[in-house]
C-alpha positions as CSV (number, residue, x, y, z in Angstrom):
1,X,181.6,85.2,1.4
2,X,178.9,87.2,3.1
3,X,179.6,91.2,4.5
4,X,179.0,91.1,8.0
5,X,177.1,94.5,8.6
6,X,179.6,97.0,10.4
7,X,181.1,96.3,6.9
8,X,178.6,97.3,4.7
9,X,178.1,100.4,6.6
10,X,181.6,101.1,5.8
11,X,181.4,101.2,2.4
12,X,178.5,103.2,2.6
13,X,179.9,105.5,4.3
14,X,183.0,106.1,1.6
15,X,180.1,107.3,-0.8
16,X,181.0,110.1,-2.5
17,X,178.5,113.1,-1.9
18,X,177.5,112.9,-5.9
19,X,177.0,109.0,-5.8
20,X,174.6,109.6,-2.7
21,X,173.0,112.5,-5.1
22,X,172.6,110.2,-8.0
23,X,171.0,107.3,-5.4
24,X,168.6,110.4,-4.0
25,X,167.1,111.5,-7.4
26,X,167.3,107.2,-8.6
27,X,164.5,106.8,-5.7
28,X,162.9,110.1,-6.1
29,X,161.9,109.2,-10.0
30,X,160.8,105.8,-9.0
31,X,158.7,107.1,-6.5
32,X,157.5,109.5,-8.6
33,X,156.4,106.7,-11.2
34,X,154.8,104.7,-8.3
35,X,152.8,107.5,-6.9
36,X,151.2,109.0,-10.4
37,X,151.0,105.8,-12.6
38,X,150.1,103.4,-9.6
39,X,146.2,103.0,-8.5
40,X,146.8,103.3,-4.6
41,X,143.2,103.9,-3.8
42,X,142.5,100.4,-5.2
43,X,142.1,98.0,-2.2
44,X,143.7,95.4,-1.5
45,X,142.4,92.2,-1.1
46,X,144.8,90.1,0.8
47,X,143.6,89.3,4.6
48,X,143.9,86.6,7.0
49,X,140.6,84.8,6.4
50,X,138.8,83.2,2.9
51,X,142.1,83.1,1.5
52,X,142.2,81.8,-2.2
53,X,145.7,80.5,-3.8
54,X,147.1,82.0,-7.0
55,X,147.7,79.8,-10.0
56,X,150.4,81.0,-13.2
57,X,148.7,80.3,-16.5
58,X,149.5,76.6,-17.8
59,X,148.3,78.7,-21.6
60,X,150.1,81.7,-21.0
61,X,154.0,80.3,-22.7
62,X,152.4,79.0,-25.6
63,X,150.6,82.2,-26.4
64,X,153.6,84.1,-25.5
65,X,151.2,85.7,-22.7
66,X,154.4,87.4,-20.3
67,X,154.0,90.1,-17.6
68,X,155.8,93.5,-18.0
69,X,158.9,91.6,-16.6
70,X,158.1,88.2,-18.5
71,X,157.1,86.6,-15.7
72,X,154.1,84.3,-16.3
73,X,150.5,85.8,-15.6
74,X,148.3,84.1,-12.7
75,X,145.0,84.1,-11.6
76,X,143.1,82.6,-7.8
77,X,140.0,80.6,-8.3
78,X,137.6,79.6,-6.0
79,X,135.4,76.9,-7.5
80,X,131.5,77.3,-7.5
81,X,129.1,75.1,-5.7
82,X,125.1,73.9,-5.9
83,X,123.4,76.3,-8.1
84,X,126.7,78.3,-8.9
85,X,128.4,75.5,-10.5
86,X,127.6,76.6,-13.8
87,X,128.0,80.4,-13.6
88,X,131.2,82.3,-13.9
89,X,132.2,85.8,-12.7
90,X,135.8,87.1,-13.3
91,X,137.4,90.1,-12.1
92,X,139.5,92.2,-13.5
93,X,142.4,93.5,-11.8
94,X,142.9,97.0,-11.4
95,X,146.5,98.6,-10.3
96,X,147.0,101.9,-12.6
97,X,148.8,102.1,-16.0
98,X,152.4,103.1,-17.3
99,X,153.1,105.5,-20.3
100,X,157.0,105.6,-20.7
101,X,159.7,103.1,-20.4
102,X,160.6,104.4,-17.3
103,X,157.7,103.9,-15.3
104,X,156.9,100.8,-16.9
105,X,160.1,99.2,-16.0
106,X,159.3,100.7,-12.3
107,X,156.1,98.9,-12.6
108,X,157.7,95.7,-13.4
109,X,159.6,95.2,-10.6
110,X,156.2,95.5,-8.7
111,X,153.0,93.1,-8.2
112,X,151.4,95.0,-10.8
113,X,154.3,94.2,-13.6
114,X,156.0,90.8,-12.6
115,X,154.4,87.6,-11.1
116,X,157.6,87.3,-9.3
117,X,155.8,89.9,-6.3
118,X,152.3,88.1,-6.6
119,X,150.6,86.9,-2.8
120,X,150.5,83.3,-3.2
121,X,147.2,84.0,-1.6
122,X,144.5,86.3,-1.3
123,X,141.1,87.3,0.3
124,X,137.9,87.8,-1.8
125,X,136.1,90.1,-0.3
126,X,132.9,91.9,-1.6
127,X,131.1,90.6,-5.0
128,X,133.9,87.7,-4.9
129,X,132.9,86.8,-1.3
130,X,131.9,83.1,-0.7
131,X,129.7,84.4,1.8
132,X,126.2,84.9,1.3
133,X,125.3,87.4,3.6
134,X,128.1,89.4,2.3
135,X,127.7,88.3,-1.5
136,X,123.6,87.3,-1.8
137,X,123.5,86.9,-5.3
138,X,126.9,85.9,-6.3
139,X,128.8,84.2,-3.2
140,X,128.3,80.2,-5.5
141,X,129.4,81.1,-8.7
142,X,132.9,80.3,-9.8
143,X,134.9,83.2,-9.0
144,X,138.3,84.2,-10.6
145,X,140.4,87.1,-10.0
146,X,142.8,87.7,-13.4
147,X,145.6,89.2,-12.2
148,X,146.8,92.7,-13.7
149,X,150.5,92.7,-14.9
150,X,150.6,94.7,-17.8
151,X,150.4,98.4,-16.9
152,X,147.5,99.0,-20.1
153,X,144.2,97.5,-19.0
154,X,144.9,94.0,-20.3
155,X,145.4,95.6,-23.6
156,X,148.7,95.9,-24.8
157,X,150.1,94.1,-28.2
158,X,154.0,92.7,-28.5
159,X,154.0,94.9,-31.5
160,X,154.7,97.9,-29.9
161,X,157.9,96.3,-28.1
162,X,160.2,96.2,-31.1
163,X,160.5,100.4,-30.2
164,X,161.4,99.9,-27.0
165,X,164.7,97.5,-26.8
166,X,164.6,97.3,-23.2
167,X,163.4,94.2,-22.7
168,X,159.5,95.0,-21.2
169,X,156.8,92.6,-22.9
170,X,153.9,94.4,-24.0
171,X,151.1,91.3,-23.9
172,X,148.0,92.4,-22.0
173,X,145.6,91.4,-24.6
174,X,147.6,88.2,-24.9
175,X,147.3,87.4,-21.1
176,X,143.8,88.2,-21.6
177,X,142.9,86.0,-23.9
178,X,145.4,83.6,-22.8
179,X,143.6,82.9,-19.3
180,X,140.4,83.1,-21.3
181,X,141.1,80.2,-22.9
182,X,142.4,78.3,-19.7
183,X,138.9,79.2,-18.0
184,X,136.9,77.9,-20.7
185,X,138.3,74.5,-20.6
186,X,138.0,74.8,-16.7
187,X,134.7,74.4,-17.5
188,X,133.4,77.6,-18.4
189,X,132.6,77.3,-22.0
190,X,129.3,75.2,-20.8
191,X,128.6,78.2,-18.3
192,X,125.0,78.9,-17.7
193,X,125.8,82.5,-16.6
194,X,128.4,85.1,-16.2
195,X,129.7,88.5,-15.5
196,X,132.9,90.3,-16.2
197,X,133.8,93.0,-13.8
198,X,136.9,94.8,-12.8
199,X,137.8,97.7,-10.6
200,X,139.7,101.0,-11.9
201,X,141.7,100.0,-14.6
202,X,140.2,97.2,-14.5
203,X,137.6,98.5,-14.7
204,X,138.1,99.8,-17.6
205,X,139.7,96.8,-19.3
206,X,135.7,95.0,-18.2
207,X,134.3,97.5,-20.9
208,X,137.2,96.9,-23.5
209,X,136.6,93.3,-23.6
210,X,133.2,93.1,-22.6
211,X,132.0,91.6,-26.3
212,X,134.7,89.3,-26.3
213,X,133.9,88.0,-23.3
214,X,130.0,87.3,-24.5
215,X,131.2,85.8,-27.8
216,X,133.1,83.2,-26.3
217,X,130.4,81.9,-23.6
218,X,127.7,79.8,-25.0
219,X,125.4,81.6,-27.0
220,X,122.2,80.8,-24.8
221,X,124.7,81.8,-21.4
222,X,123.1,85.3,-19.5
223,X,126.4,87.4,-20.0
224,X,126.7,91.1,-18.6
225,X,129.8,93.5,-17.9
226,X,130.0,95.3,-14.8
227,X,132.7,98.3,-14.7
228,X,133.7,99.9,-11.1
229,X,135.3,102.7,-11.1
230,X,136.1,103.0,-14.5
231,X,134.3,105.6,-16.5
232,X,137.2,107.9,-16.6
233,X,136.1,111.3,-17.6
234,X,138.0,113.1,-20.7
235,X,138.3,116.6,-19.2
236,X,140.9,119.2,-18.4
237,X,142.9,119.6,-15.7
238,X,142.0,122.7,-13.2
239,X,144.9,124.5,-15.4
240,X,142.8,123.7,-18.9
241,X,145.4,120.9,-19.6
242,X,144.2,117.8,-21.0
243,X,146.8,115.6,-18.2
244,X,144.8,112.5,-18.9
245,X,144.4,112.6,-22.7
246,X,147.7,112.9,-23.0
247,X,148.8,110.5,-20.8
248,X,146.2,108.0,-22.3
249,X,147.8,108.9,-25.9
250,X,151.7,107.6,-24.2
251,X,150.0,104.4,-23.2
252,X,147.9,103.9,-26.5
253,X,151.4,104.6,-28.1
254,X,154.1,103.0,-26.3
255,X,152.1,99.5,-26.0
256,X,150.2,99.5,-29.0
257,X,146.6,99.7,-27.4
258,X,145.0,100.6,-30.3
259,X,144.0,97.2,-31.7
260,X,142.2,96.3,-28.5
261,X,140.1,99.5,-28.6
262,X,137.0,99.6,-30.0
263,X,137.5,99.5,-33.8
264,X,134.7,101.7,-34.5
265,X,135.6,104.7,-32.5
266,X,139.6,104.1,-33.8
267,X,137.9,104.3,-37.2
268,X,136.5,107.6,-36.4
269,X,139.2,109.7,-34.3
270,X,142.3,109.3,-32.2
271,X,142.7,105.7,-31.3
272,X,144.0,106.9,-27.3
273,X,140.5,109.0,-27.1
274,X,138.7,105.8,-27.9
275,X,140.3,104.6,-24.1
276,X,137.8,106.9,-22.6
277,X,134.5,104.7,-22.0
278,X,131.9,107.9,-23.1
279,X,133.4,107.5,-26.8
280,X,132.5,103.8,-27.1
281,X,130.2,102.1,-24.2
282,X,127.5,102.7,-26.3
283,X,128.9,100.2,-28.7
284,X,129.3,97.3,-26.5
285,X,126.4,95.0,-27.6
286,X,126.5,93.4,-24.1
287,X,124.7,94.6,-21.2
288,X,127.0,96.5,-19.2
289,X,126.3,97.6,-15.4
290,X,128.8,100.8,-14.3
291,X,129.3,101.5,-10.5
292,X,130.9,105.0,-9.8
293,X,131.3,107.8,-7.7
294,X,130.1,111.0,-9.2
295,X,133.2,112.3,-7.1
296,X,135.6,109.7,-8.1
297,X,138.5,110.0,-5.9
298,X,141.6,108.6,-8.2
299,X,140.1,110.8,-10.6
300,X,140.3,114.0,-8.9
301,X,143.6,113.7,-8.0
302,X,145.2,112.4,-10.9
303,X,142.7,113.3,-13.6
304,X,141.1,117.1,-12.7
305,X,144.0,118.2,-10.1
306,X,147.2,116.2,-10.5
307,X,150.0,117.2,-8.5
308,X,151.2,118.9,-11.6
309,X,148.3,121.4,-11.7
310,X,148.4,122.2,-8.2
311,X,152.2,123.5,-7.6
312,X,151.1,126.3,-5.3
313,X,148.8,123.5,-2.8
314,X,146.0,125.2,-2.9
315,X,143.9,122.0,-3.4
316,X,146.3,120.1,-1.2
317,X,143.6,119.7,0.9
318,X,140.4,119.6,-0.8
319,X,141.4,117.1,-3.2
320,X,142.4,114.8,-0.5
321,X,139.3,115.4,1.6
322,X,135.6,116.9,-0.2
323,X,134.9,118.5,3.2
324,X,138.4,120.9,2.8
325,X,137.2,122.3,0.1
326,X,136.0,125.8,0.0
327,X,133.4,127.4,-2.3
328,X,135.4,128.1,-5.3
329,X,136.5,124.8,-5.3
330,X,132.8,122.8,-4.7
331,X,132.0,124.3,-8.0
332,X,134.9,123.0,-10.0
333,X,134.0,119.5,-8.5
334,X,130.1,120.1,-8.8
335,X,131.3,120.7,-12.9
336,X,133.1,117.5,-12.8
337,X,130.1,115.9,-11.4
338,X,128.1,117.7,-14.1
339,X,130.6,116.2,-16.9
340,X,130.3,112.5,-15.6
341,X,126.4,113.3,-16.1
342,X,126.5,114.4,-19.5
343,X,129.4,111.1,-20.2
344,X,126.8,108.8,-19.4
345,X,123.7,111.1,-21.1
346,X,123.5,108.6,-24.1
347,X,124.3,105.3,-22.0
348,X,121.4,106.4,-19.2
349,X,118.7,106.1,-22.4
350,X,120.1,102.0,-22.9
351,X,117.3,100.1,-21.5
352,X,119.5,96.5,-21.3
353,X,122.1,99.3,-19.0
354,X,122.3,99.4,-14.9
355,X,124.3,101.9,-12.9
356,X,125.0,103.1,-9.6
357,X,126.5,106.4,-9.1
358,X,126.8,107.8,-5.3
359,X,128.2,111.4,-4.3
360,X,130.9,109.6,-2.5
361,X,134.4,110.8,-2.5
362,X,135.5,107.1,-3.4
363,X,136.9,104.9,-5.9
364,X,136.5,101.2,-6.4
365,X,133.4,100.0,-4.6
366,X,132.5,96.1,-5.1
367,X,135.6,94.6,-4.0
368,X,135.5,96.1,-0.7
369,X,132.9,94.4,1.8
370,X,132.1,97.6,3.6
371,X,131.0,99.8,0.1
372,X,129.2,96.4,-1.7
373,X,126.9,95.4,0.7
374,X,127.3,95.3,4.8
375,X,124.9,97.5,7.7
376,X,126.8,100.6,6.8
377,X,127.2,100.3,2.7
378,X,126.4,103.2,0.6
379,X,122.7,103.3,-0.3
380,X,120.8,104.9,-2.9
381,X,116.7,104.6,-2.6
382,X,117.8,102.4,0.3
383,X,119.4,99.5,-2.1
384,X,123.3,98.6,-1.9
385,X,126.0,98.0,-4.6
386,X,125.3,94.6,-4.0
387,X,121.6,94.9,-4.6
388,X,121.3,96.9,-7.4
389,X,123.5,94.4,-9.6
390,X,121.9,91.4,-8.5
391,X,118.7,93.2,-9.4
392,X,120.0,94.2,-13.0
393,X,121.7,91.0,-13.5
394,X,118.4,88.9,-12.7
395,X,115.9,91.6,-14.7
396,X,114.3,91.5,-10.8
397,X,113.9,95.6,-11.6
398,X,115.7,98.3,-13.9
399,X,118.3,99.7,-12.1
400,X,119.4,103.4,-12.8
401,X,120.8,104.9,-10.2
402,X,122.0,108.3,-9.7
403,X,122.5,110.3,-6.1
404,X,121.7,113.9,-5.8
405,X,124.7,115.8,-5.8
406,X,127.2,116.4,-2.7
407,X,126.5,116.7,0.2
408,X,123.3,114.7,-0.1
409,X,124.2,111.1,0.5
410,X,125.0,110.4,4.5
411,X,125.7,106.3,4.3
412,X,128.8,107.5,2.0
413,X,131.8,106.2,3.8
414,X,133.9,109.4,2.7
């Protein structure tokens, strides 16, 4: 029998103070989890117009390929046309990751943890645009977007889940290879050409699997990797504490990441520092393309000032704005900028390597049509996102691309 409403207000009303304390702190944590382990500065890509439907993974039960939840992965795909038909580009979802039980099981009562909260629809925007004024290079190729339900980059091994007893799935890698194999009998194991990109974690999880994408295209295919946003930096905190180290080091941990990391670098130190892209891009034997900002905004506030380094809000503002930040405070970012430059020292010699690094205060740039390419994109030597990987991708020019330092660069949008 259903509660009319007066009556549910009733009971809620005969709460006891120390149940409505317990509810309080219950939606403070999971707020808490949402805010820190939860990308929000990745966009989003639903809208009302070029709207492309999801589909769950017809491979994914067989594999035993399950969201955080267990929930069946999904991805949208919007078919190629004319001189496309043959070439593949799939993006990687970005969204985040989680490093404890708790926020994991947060996370999978979200979109980024259970297919249960997917849009049964979404926009491609930017480098998945079917448009070709908005997507010159790309806009004909078979485009896919592989959902992100897993919390560690598409990584994650059912290993690790045996310490948990709560239920989660651990199966990243398993989804990953899972919808993998549902693409290639879609029709992309005779592909002609392809890219793998992703955004933010995502982003990330492009450089992780970069080689296993090549290997399993035809052998004569034009494959390259393009990361956005996600060439996280292995520095300290603006209180010397290595916040992101150790928070990679939970998620290696918890989800057994290690055996999707690059075996290599595992061989040689801590498998969670081998999750930071300077200790093993230059081992990816496929070309690999990285957009960032030389500012990166996820990074600055989760990375070199989480909320947990800045208790007194003194960079409440600045890290939330570049142009609150006083001159103390320009220098610490201007040293960040200087450690993304000496990250990417070794890759910047790789002559099959692109990049694109702005001074924008940004993250995530080539699923958004306004940063890829559009009248008002960010520019550097006058080309867009959008140009500069098209250019790489089709060997029209090398493309290394780095901006002078802040505040140089007037087309950023930040």
């Amino acid at each position: 029998m259903e509660i009319p409403r007066f009556s549910f207000l009733l009971q809620c009303k005969k709460w006891a103070k120390s149940d409505w304390l317990v509810a309080s702190i219950g939606f403070v944590l999971v707020v808490f989890f949402l805010s820190f382990f939860f990308d929000p500065t990745v966009p989003s890509i639903t809208s009302p117009t070029n709207l492309v439907k999801l589909k769950l993974s017809s491979k994914a039960k067989e594999r035993g390929a399950f969201c955080l939840d267990g929930s069946l992965p999904g991805y949208h795909f919007d078919k190629g046309s004319g001189s496309g038909s043959n070439s593949w580009l799939l993006h990687l979802q970005g969204g985040g990751w989680c490093n404890t039980i708790a926020s994991c099981s947060a996370r999978a009562m979200t979109r980024l943890g259970s297919s249960n909260y997917f849009e049964d629809e979404v926009e491609f925007p930017g480098v998945l645009s079917n448009d070709p004024s908005q997507n010159p290079d790309f806009f004909n190729w078979n485009r896919v977007v592989i959902r992100y339900c897993d919390g560690a980059s598409f990584a994650g091994h059912p290993e690790a889940e045996f310490k948990n007893g709560t239920g989660l799935f651990f199966r990243g890698q398993l989804i990953w290879e899972a919808i993998m194999d549902e693409l290639l009998l879609m029709g992309m194991s005779d592909a002609k050409q392809g890219i793998l990109t992703g955004c933010s974690a995502g982003g990330l999880a492009t450089l992780i699997h970069c080689d296993y994408f090549r290997d399993h295209l035809p052998k004569d295919a034009d494959v390259k990797c393009v990361s956005d946003g996600g060439f996280f930096l292995n520095v300290l905190d603006v209180l010397g504490n290595p916040t992101m180290r150790s928070f990679y080091q939970d998620v290696v941990t918890l989800q057994g990441v290690d055996k999707s990391l690059d075996q290599n670098c595992v061989a040689k130190m801590e498998p969670s520092t081998c999750m930071f892209p300077q200790e093993f891009v230059s081992n990816i034997r496929t070309p690999v393309f990285l957009v960032n900002a030389a500012y990166d905004s996820w990074q600055i506030q989760n990375v070199l000032v989480p909320a947990s380094a800045d208790s007194d809000k003194s960079w409440a503002k600045c890290r939330l704005s570049i142009k609150e930040c006083d001159a103390a405070q320009m220098n610490v970012l201007q040293g960040f900028r200087s450690s993304l430059m000496d990250a990417i020292g070794t890759f910047h010699q790789n002559k099959a390597g692109g990049m694109f690094i702005d001074s924008c205060l940004i993250h995530c740039q080539t699923v958004t049509q306004g940063t890829w390419h559009s009248p008002t994109s960010t520019r550097i030597e006058n080309k867009t996102i959008a140009e500069s990987v098209g250019d790489w991708y089709f060997n029209r020019k090398p493309v290394k691309l780095i901006d002078c330092p802040y505040p140089c660069n007037p087309s950023c949008h930040n």
